[in-house]
Rosetta silent file (secondary structure, phi, psi, omega in degrees, C-alpha in Angstrom):
SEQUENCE: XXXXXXXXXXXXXXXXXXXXXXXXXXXXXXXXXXXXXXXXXXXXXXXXXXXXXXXXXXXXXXXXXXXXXXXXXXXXXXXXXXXXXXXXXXXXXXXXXXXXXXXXXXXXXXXXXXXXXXXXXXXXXXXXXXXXXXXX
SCORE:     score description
SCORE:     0.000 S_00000001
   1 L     0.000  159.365 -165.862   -6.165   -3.184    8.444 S_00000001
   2 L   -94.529   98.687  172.418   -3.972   -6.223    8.174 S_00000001
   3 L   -62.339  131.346  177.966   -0.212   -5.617    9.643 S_00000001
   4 L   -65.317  -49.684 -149.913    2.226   -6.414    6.813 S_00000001
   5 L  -101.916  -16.492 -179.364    5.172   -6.992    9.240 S_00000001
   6 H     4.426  -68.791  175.236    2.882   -8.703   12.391 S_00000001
   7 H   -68.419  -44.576 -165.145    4.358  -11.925   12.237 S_00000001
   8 H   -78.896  -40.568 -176.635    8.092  -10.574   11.786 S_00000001
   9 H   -51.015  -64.529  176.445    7.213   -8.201   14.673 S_00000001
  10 H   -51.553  -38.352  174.525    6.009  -10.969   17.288 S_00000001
  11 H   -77.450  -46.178  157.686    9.333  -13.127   16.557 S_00000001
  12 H   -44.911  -37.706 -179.181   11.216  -10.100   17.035 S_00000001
  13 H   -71.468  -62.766 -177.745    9.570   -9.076   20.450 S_00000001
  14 H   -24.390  -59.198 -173.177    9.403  -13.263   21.211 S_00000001
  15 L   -89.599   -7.043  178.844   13.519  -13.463   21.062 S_00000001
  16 H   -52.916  -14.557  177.549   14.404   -9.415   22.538 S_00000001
  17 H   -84.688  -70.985 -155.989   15.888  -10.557   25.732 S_00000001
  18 H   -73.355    9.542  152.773   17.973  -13.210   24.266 S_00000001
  19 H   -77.312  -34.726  143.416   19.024  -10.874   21.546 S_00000001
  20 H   -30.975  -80.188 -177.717   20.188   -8.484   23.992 S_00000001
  21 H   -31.472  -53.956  174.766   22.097  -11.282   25.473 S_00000001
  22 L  -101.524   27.615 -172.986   24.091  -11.791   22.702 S_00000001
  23 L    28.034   79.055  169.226   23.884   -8.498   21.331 S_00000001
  24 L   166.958  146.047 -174.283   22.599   -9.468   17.623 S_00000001
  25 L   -67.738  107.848 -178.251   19.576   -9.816   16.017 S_00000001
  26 L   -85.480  -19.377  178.255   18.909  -14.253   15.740 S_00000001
  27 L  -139.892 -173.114 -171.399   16.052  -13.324   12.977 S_00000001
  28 L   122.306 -177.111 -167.940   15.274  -10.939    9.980 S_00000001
  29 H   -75.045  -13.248  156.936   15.937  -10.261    6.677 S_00000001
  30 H   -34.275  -30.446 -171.076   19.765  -10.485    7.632 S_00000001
  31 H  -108.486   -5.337  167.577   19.528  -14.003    8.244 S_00000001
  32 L   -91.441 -170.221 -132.457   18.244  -15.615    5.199 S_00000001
  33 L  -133.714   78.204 -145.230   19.423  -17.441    2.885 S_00000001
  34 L  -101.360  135.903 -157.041   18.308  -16.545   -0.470 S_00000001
  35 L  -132.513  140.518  155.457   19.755  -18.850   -3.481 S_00000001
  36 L  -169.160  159.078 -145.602   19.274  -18.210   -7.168 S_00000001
  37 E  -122.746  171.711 -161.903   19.480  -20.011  -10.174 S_00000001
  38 L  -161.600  104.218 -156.618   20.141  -19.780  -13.894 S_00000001
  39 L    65.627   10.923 -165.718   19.376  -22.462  -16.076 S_00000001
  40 L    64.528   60.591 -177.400   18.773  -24.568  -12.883 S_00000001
  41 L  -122.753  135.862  152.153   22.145  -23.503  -11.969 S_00000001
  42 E  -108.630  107.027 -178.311   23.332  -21.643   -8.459 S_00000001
  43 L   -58.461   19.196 -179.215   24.469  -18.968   -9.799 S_00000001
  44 L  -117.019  -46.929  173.736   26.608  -18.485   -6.395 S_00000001
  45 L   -90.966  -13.769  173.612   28.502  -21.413   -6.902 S_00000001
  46 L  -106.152  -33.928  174.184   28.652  -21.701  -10.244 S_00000001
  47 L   -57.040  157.005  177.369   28.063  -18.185  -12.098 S_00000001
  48 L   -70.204  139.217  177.366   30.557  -15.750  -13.345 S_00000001
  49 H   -12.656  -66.622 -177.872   31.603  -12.865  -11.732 S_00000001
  50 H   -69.845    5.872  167.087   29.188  -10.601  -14.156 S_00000001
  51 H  -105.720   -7.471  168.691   26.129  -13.379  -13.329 S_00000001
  52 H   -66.770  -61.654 -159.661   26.731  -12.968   -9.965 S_00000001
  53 H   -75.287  -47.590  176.032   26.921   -9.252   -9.650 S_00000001
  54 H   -29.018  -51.336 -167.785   23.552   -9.365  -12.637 S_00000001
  55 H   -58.205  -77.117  171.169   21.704  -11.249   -9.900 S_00000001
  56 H   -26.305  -43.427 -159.393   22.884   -8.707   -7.166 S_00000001
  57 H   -84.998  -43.290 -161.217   22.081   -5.727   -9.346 S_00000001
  58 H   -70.587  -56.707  176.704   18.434   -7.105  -10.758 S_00000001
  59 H   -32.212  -55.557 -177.787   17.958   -7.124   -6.610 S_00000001
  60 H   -85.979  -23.660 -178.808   18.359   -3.451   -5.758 S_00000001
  61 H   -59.449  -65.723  140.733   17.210   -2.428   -8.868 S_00000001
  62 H    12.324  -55.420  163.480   13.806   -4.430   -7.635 S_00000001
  63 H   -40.075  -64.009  169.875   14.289   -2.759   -4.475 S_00000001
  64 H   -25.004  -83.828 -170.245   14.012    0.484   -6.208 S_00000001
  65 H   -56.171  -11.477 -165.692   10.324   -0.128   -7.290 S_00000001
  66 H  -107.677    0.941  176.163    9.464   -1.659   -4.275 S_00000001
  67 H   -93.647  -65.598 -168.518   10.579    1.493   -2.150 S_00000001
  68 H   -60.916  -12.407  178.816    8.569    3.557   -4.452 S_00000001
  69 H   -78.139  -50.142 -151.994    5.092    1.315   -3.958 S_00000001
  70 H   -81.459  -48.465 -166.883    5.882    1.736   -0.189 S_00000001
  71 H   -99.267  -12.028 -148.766    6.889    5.799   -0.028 S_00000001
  72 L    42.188   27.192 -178.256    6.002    7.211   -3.540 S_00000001
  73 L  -140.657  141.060  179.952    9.061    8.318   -3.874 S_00000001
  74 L   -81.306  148.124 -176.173   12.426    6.906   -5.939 S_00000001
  75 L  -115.744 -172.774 -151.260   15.222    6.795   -3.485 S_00000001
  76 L  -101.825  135.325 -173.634   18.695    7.988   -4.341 S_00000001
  77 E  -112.597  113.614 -159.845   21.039    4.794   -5.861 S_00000001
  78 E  -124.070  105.385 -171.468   24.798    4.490   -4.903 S_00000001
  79 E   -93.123  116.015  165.744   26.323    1.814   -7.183 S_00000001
  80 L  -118.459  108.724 -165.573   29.931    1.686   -6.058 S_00000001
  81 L    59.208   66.501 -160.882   32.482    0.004   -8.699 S_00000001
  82 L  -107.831  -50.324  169.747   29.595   -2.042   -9.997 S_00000001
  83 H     4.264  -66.622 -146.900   31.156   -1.486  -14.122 S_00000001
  84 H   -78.622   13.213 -179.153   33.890   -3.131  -14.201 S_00000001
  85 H  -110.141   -6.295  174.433   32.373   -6.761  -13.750 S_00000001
  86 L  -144.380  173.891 -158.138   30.123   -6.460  -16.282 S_00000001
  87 L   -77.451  138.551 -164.638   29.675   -6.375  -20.512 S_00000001
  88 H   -32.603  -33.698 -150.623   29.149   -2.843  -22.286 S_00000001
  89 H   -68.406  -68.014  157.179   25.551   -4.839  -22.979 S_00000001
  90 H   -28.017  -80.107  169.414   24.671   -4.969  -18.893 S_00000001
  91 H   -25.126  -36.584 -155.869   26.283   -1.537  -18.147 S_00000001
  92 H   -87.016  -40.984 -174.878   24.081   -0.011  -20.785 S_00000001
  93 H   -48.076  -52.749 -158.443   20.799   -2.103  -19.169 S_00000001
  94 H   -42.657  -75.195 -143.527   22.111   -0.816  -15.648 S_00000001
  95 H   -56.706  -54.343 -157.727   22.799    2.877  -16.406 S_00000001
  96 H   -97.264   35.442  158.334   19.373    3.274  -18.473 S_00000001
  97 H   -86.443  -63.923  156.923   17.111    1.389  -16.424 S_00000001
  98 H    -8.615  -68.327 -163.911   17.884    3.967  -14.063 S_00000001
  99 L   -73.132  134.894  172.281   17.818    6.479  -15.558 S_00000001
 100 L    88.705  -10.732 -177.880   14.660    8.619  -15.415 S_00000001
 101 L  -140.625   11.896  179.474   13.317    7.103  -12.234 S_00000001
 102 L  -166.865  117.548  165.113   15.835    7.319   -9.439 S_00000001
 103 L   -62.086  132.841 -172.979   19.284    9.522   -9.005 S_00000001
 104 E  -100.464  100.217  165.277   21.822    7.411   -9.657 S_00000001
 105 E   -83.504  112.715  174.800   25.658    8.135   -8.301 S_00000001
 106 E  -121.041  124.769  169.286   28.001    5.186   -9.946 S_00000001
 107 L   -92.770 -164.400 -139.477   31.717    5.439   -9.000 S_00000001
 108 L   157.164  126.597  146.735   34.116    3.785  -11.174 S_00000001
 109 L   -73.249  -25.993  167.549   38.093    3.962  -11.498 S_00000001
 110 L  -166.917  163.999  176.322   37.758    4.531  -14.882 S_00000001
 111 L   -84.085    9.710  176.213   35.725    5.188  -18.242 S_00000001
 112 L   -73.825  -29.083  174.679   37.427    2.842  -20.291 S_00000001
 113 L   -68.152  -36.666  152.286   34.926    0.123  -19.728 S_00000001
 114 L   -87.218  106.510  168.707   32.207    2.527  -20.750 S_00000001
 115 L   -88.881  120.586  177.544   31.261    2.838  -24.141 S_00000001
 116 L    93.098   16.632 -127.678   27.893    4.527  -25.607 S_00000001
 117 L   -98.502  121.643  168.810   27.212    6.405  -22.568 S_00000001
 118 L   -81.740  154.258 -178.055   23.637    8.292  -23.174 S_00000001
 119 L   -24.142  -69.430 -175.366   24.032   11.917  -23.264 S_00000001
 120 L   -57.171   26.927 -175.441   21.968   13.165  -20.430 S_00000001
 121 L  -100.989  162.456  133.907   24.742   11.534  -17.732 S_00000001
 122 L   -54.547  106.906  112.803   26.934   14.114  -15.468 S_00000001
 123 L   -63.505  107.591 -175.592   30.685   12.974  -15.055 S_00000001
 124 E   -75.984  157.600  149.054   32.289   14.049  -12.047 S_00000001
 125 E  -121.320  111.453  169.100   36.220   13.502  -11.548 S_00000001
 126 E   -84.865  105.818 -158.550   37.116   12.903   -8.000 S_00000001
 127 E  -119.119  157.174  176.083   41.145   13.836   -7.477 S_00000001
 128 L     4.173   53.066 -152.118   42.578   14.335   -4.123 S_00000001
 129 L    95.146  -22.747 -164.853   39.761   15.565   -2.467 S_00000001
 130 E  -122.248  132.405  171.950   38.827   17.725   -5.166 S_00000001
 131 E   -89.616  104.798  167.796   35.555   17.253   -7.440 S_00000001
 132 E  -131.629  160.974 -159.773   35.405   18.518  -10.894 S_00000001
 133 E  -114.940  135.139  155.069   32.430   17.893  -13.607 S_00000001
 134 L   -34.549  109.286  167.322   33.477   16.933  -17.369 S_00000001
 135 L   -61.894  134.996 -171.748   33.480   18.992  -19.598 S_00000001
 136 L   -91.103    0.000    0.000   30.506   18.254  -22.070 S_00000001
């Protein structure tokens, strides 16, 4: 069979002393440079907060399916304060897109931002330490 990662391997072994030297990795997915555009736009210098974070988001979400081709299994999804940057329309996309294929954990300072919420979510309240679920 045909190694997926071969080439990626071979640069890694090729550079291990002088990564060692300078204790960090000189190649990998860490080091590229990935640009994307919107309308023939770069959305990093020019998009809005919520076309930024859209971009970011369509990326792990992506991830998602591309974990599950590799393991056959949905992996667990930790959104942290993702909400508040983007429009009830996005939020709704996020939340059910999710939904049904991966547990999702989204924190959030508050529910004000969320509107329309489908039914089947859990809401936790985290308070000093202490966790309590919504009443439903």
């Amino acid at each position: 069979t045909k190694c997926k990662n071969c080439i990626f391997t071979k640069e890694l072994l090729s550079r291990q002393d002088h990564d060692i030297f300078r204790h960090q990795t000189t190649v990998g997915p860490h080091r590229d440079d990935l640009q994307f555009f919107i309308n023939e736009i770069n959305v990093a210098d020019f998009g809005s907060q919520g076309q930024q974070r859209t971009v970011a988001l369509s990326i792990k979400l992506a991830e998602i399916d591309l974990i599950f081709e590799e393991t056959g299994e949905y992996p667990i999804l930790l959104l942290d304060d993702v909400m508040s940057e983007l429009d009830n329309h996005r939020q709704l996309d996020l939340i059910e897109t999710s939904l049904g294929k991966t547990q999702t954990f989204i924190t959030t300072t508050t529910l004000d931002h969320l509107k329309n919420l489908p039914e089947n979510l859990s809401i936790f309240h985290v308070t000093d330490g202490t966790i309590e679920k919504e009443k439903e």
